[in-house]
C-alpha positions in Angstrom: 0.0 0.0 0.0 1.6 3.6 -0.8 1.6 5.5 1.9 2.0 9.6 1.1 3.5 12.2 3.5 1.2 14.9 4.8 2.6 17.3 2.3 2.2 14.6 -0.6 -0.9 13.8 0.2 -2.5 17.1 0.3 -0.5 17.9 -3.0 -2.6 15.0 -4.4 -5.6 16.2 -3.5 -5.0 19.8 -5.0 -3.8 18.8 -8.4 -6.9 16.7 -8.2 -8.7 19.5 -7.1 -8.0 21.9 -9.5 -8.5 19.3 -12.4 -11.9 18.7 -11.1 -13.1 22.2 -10.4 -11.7 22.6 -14.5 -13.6 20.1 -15.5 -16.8 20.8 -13.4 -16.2 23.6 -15.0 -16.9 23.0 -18.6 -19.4 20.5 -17.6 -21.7 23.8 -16.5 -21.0 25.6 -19.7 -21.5 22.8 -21.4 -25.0 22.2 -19.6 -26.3 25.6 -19.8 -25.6 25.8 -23.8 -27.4 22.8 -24.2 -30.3 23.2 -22.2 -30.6 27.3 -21.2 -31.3 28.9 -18.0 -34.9 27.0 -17.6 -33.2 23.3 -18.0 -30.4 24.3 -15.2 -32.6 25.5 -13.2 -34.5 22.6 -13.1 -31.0 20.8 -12.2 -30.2 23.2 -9.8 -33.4 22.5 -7.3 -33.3 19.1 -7.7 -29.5 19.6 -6.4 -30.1 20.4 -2.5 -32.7 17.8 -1.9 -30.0 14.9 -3.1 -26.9 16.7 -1.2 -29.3 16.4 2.1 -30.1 12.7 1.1 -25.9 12.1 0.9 -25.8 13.7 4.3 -28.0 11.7 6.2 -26.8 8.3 4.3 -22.9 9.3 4.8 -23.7 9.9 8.6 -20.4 11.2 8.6 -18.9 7.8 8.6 -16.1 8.8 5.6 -14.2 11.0 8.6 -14.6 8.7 11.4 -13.8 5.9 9.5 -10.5 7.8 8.1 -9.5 8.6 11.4 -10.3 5.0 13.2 -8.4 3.4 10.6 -5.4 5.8 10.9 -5.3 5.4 14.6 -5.3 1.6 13.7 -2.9 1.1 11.4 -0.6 3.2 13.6 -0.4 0.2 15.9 -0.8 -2.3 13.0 -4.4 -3.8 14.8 -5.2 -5.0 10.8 -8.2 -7.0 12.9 -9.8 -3.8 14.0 -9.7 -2.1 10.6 -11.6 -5.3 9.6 -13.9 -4.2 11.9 -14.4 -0.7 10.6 -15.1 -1.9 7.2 -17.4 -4.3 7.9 -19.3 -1.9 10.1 -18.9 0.6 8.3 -20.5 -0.9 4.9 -23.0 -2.7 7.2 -24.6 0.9 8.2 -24.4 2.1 4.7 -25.8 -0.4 2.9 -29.2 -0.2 5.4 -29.2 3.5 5.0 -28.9 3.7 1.2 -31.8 1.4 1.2 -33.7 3.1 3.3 -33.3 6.5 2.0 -33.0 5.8 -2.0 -36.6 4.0 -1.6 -37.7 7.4 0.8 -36.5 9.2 -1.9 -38.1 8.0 -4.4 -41.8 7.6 -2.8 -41.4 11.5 -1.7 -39.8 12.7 -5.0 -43.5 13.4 -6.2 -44.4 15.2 -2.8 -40.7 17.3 -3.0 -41.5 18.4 -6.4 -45.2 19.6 -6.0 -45.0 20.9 -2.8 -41.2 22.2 -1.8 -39.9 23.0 -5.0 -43.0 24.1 -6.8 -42.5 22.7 -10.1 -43.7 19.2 -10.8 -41.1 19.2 -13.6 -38.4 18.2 -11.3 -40.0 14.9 -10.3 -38.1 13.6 -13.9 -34.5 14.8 -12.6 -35.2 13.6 -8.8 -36.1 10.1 -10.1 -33.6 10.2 -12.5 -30.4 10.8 -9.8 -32.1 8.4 -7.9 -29.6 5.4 -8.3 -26.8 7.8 -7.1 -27.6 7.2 -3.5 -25.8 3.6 -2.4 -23.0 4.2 -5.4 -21.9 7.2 -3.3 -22.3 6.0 -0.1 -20.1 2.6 -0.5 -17.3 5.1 -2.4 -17.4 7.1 0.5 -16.5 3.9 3.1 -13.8 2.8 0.7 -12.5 6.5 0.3 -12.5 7.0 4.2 -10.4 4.0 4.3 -8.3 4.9 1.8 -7.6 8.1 3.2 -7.0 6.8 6.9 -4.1 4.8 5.4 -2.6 7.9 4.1 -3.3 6.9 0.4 -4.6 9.9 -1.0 -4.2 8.6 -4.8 -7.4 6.5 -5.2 -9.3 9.1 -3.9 -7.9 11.5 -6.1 -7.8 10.0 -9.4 -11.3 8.6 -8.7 -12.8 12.6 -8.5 -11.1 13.1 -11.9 -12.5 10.1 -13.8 -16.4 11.3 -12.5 -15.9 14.3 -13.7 -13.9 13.1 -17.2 -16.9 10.2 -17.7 -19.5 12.9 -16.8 -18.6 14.9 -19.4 -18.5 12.5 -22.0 -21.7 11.6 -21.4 -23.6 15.3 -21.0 -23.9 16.2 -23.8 -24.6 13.5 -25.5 -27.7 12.1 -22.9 -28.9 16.0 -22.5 -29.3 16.2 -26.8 -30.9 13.1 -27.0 -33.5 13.7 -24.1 -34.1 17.7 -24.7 -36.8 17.1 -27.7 -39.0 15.0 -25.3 -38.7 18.5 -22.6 -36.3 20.2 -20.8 -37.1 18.2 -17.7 -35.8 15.4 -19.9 -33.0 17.2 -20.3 -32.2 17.9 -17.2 -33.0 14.3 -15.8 -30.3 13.4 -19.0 -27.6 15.4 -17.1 -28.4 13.9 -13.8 -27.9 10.7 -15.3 -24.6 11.3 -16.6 -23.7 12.3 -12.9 -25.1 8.9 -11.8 -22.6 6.9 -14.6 -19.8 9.2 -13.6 -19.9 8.3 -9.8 -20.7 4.9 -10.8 -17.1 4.5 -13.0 -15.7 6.3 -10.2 -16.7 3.6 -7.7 -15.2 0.9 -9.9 -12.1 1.9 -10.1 -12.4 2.5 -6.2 -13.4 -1.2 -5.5 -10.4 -2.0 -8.3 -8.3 -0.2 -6.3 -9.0 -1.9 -3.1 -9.3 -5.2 -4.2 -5.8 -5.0 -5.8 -4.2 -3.2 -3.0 -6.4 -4.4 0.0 -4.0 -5.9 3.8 -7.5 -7.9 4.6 -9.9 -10.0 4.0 -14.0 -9.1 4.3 -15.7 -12.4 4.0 -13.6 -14.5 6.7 -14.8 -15.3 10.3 -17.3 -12.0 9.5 -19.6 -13.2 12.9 -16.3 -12.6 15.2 -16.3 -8.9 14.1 -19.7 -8.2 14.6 -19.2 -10.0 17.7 -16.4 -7.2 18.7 -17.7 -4.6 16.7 -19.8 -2.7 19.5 -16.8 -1.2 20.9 -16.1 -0.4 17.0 -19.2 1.0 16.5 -19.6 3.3 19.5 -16.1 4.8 18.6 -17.1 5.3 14.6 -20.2 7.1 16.0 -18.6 9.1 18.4 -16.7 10.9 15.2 -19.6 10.5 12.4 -22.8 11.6 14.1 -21.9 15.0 15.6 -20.2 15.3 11.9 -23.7 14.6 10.6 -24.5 17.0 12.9 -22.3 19.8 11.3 -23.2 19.3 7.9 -27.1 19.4 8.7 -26.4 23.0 10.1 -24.8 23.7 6.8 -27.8 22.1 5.0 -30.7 23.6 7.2 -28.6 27.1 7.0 -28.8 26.8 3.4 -31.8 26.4 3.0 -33.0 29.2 5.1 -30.9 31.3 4.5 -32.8 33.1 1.8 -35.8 32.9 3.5 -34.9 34.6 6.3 -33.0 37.1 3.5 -36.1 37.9 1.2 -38.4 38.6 4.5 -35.9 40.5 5.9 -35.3 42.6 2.7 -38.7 43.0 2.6 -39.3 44.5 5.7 -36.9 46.7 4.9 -38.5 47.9 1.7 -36.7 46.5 -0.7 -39.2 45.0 -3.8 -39.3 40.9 -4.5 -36.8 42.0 -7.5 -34.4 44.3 -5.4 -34.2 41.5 -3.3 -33.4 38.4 -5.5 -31.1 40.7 -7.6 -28.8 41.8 -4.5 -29.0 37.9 -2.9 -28.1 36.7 -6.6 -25.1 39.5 -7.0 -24.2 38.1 -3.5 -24.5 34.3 -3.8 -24.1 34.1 -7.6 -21.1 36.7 -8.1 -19.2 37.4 -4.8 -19.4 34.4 -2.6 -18.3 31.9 -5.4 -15.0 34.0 -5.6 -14.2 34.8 -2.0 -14.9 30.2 -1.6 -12.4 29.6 -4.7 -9.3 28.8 -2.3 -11.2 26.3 0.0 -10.2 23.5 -2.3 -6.6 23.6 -1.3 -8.0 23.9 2.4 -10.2 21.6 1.9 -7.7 19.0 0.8 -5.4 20.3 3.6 -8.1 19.1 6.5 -8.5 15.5 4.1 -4.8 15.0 5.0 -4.8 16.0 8.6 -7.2 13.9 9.5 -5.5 10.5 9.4 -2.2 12.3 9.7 -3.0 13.3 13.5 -5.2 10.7 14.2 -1.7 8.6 13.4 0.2 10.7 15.5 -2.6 10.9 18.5 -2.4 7.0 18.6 1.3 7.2 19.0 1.4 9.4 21.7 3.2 12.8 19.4 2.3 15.4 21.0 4.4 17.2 20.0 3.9 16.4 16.1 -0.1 17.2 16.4 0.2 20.4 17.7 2.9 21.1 14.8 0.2 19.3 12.2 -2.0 22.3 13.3 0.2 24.5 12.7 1.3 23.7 9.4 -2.0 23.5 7.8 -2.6 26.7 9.5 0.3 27.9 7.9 -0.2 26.5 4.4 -4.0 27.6 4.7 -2.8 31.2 4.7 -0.2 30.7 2.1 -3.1 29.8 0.0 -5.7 32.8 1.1 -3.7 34.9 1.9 -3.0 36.2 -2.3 -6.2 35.5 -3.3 -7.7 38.3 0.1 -5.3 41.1 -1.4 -6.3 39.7 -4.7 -9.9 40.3 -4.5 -9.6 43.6 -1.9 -7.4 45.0 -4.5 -9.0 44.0 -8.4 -12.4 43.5 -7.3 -14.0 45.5 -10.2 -11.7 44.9 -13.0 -12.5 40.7 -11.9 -16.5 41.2 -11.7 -16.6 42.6 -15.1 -14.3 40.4 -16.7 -15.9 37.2 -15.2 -19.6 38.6 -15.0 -19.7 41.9 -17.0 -21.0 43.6 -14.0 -19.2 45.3 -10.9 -21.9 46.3 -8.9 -21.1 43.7 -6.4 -17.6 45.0 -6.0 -17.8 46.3 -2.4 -18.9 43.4 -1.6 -16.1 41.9 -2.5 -13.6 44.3 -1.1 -15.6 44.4 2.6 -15.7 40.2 3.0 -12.3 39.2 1.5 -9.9 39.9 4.9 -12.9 38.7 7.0 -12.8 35.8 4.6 -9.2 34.7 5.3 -10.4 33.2 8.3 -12.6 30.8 6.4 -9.5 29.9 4.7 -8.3 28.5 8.4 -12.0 26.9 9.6 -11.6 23.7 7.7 -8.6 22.6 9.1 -9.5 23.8 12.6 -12.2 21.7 12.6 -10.6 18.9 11.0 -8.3 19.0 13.9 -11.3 19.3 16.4 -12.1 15.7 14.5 -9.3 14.3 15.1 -8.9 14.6 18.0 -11.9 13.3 19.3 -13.7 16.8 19.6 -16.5 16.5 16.6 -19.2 16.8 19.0 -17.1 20.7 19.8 -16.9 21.5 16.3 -20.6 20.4 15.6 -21.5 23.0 18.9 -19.4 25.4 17.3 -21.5 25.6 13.8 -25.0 25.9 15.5 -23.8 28.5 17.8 -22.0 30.4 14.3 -25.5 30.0 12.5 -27.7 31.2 15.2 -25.6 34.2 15.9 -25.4 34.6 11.7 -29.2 34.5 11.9 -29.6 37.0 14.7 -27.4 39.2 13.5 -29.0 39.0 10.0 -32.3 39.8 11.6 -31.5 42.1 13.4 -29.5 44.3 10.6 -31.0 43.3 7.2 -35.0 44.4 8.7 -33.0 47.8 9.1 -33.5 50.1 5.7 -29.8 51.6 6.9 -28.6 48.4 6.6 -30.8 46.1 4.0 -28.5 43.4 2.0 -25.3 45.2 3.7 -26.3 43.5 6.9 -26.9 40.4 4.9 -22.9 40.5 3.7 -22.5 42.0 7.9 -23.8 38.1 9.0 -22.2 36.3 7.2 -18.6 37.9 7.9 -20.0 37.5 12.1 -20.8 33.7 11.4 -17.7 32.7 9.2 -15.3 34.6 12.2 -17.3 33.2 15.4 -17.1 30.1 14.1 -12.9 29.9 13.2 -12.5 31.6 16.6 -14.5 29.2 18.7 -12.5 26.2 16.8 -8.9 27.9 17.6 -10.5 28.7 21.6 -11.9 24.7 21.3 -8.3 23.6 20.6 -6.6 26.1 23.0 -8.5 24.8 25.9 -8.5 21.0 24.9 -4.7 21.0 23.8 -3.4 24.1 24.7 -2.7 25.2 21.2 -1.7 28.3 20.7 -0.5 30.6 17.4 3.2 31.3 17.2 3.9 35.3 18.3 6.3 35.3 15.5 4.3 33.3 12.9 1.2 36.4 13.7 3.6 39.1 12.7 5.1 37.0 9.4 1.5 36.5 8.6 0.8 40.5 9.0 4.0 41.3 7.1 3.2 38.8 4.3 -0.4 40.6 3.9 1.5 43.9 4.1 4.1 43.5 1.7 1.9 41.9 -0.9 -0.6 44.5 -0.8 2.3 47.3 -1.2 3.2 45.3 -4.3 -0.1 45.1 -5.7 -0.7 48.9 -5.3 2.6 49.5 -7.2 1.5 47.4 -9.8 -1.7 49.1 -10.2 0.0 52.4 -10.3 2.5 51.3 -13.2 -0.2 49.6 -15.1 -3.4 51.9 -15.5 -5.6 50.4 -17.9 -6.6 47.5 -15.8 -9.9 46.6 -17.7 -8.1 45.0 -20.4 -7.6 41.5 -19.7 -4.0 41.1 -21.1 -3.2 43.6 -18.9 -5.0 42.2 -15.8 -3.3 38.7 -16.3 0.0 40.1 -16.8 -0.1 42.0 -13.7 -1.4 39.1 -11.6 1.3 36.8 -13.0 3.8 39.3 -11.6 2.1 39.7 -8.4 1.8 35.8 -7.8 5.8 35.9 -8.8 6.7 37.9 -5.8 4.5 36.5 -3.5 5.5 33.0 -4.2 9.2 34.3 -3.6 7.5 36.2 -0.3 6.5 32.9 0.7 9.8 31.7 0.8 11.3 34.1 1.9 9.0 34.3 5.3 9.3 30.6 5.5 5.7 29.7 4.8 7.0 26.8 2.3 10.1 25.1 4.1 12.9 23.5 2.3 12.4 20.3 3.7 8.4 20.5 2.4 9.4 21.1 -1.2 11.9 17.7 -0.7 9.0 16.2 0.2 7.7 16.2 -3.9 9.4 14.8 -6.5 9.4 17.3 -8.8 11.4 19.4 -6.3 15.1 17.8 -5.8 17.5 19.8 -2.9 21.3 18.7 -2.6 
């Protein structure tokens, strides 16, 4: 089994990353041309429903099982990871059941009555089958990734997305005479094959480079398996618990924002215009770096789960720091990035800068984002889910409030929409870093604070000069030339301040140091 480094595993998952966000990437245009704003929107409200299906049949098992199986192949206990498997797929396969038959008896209830168009019974039905193929990738990614084998995982993301596309456009033109709801049910299917390729080479994967066996003495690891069981739990439910706050938060979110607007006096069409410049233009952009922190907290899982087994203290609290560290590297150009060429960004990527304070007011609150998924993948690891799970309901009640309170306001209106969600994104990284302070006694660095300022400093100063020397920044030649320089120095900023080591870069092959 090939075993990656932190660093080489969360270089995996980037490259992977940033293929797949390409690709899902073309995939939408590709949609959209094909079936117009009425056939994506049809996809796009079928989307939530499924997502909260995934949730509850996941139950948060992929990070509990990755860290169970990290801890356990720390002390080479092969019998126990056994265990987690056979658990593991034991729970799935009763919830898929369960919820892909729920599913499809309330698809016809979802579609009259929640999402108000009976159209999207064809693309609910349609993504269906989707349900168990994810749920048994997930177990097999989970242990995949709690063995510090980030490869599977990654080359599976970018043969759904490579298989999806190949089949788009082709199911979306055949099914679009019959309706657009065919349509869209045609793209939905073409998600269900990709997942479904992407579980194959998964179970390829594991079958050729499995250390056990599933179908021998099976009855003696259910007999053991309560122990199991209540430890896999311990990490996947308050996870569960997370991610419904991010689902139920979702959902009423605009809600809360349309009555609020309302109250305020804006119009139904003030309203959705200003929550679509907000959702559709500005939040996508400020989000754009959480793929690299995102694979960042898929690494550290396992990583200090490994070390936490072995007794490192030592090594977790300097885990924590380094993804800290490389979280910021990350954000950290793309904050001064967006505070600085908001405008000359928005128009190029949506013809429209009306959005642009928004922009420029939640990038630097935004950095902290940038540090909330590792934080809380941390808080996982070490045993503190249920913390991080307390955390996220206390961030979206305050987001709430504080949305109420401010966005009823006519002083305030969609500003205090933007206001809530800069609270909720900062309460929530600061209650992680006080969870881990008081549970571990980590602390930030005095020194790594001020490098962090100076870094932010110095990169802004150099984006200002560059502005200065090159005027005409609505040209896009000239907007890309300028960023290209500006990434230059801070990529030799980095270094210089220390945020990518020496001994990091020996850590990828590409890199070879004497």
């Amino acid at each position: 089994m090939t075993k990656q480094t932190f660093i080489q595993g969360t270089v995996i998952l980037i490259i992977a990353g940033m293929i797949t966000r390409f690709l899902g990437f073309i995939n939408r245009i590709v949609v959209a041309r094909i079936m117009g704003e009425e056939g994506v929107g049809l996809y796009m409200m079928a989307l939530p429903t499924l997502f909260l299906v995934i949730t509850l049949t996941h139950l948060g098992l992929p990070v509990a099982i990755s860290k169970r199986v990290a801890e356990a192949d720390a002390v080479g206990d092969r019998k126990k990871i056994k265990r987690i498997l056979i658990i593991s797929f034991s729970i799935i396969s009763v919830l898929s059941i369960i919820f892909t038959i729920a599913f499809i008896f309330a698809s016809p209830l979802v579609a009259k009555y929640l999402l108000t168009d009976e159209r999207t019974l064809y693309p609910l039905i349609a993504i269906s089958p989707i349900v168990p193929i994810v749920a048994i990738s997930a177990v097999l990614r989970g242990y995949f990734q709690g063995l510090q084998n980030m490869k599977p995982q990654a080359f599976a993301q970018v043969i759904e997305q490579i298989v999806r596309i190949s089949c788009v456009a082709f199911l979306t033109k055949m099914l679009l005479p019959y309706g657009v709801e065919y349509a869209a049910s045609g793209a939905m299917i073409s998600v269900v094959i990709g997942e479904f390729c992407s579980l194959m080479y998964i179970i390829h994967q594991f079958k050729r480079r499995k250390r056990i066996t599933l179908t021998t003495k099976m009855k003696q690891s259910f007999k053991k398996g309560k122990e199991t069981l209540q430890e896999l739990m311990s990490i996947a439910l308050p996870t569960t618990g997370s991610r419904l706050v991010g689902s139920i938060t979702f959902f009423l979110e605009p809600i809360l924002v349309s009555q609020s607007l309302a109250i305020a006096g804006y119009t139904i069409s003030q309203s959705t215009s200003l929550y679509g410049e907000l959702t559709g233009y500005v939040l996508p952009l400020l989000f754009l770096p959480t793929f690299i922190t995102q694979s960042l907290s898929t690494a550290l899982v396992p990583s200090i789960s490994e070390a936490g087994a072995k007794h490192q203290r030592k090594l977790i609290h300097y885990r924590i720091h380094q993804s800290i560290r490389l979280s910021f590297a990350s954000g950290a150009l793309a904050t001064v990035v967006l505070f600085l060429f908001a405008k000359p960004i928005l128009l190029f990527m949506y013809n429209d800068t009306d959005a642009a304070f928004f922009v420029t007011f939640m990038a630097p609150f935004f950095l902290l984002l940038y540090f909330q998924s590792p934080l809380q993948a941390a808080l996982q690891a070490l045993d503190l889910a249920k913390q991080a799970m307390y955390n996220s309901i206390i961030g979206a009640i305050v987001k709430f409030f504080v949305l109420l309170a401010l966005a009823t306001q006519p002083a305030f209106g969609i500003k205090g929409v933007v206001i809530s969600i800069v609270v909720g994104v900062v309460l929530v990284t600061l209650l992680h870093g006080a969870a881990l302070s008081k549970h571990i006694g980590f602390k930030m660095r005095k020194l790594d604070i001020l490098k962090m300022i100076a870094l932010l400093l110095l990169t802004y100063f150099a984006g200002k000069f560059l502005m200065d020397m090159f005027t005409d920044l609505y040209k896009v030649p000239v907007l890309a030339f300028l960023l290209i320089i500006l990434s230059v120095v801070y990529l030799l900023l980095l270094y210089m301040f220390r945020f990518i080591t020496k001994e990091e870069l020996k850590q990828l092959p590409f890199f070879k140091w004497k």
